[in-house]
N, C-alpha and C positions, 0 to 999 in steps of 0.2 A: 420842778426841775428834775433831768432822772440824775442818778446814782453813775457816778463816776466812779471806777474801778484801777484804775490803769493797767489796762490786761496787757500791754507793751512790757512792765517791769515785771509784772509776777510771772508770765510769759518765758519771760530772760530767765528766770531766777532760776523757774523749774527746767528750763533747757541746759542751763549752767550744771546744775545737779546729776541730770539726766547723763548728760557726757563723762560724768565724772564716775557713773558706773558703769561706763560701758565696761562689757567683756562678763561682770556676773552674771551669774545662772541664772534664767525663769526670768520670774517676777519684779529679782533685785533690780531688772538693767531696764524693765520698761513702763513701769507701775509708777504712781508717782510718791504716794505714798510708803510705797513699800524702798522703794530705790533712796526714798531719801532716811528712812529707820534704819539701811544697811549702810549706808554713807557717815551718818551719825554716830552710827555705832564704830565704823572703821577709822572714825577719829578717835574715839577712845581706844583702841586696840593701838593704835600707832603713837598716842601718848605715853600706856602703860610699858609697851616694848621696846622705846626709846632707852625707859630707864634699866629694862632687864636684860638689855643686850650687852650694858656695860657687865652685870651680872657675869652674865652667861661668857663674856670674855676674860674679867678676872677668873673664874674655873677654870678654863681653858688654859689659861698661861701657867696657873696651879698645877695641874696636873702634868704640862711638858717641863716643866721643871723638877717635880720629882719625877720623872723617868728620868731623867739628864743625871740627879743628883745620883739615886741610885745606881744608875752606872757606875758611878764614881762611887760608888760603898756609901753611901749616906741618905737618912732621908730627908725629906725637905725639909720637915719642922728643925731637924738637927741645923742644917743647910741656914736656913731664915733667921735661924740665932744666934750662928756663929759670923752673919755677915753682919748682924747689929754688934755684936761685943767688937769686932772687926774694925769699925766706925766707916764698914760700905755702902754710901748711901745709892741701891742702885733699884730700881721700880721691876717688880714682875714681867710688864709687857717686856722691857727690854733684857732682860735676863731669859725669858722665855726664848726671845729672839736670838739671842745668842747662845741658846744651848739646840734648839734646831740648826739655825745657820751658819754659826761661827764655833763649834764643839771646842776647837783648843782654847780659844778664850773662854770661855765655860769652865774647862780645867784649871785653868789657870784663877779663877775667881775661887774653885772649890780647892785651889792648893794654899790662895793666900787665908781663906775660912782656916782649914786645918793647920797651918804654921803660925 
């Protein structure tokens, strides 16, 4: 009896793969092996940076808040301590947010800190 493959699914599978590299360079987008080593691999890249984007956004907010803060004469470790002794419970992102786009409420957080 011969040897049944089903070159119908594994066919799919590698065409599945194939499209999903479209657009890389060389060998990644039309090799099958090689297309599917860089697919594998760009699952793990997209794992790892999921979690270091949140990273790379708390800094981000870090740093527009002490420029915000020191405008106002302070700097942020001063700023983040005196909003705990304060009892403000108020998150980075949106503090961030509101010293870009809302400056006088910014002021106003960094008057009730100092009083």
């Amino acid at each position: 009896m011969p040897r049944s493959v089903n070159h119908v699914a594994s066919r799919a599978k590698r065409k599945r793969i194939l499209k999903l590299t479209r657009g890389y360079f060389g060998a990644r987008k039309n090799v099958w092996t090689v297309a599917k080593n860089t697919w594998e691999k760009g699952l793990t890249y997209a794992f790892r940076d999921r979690r270091n984007k949140k990273r790379t956004f708390r800094a981000l907010w870090i740093q527009r808040i002490n420029a915000a803060a020191r405008l106002e004469g302070m700097s942020y470790s001063q700023l983040m301590g005196g909003l705990h002794k304060a009892g403000i419970e108020i998150n980075r992102k949106i503090l961030a947010d509101l010293a870009v786009n809302y400056p006088e409420a910014f002021k106003a957080i960094v008057a009730r800190v100092r009083g």
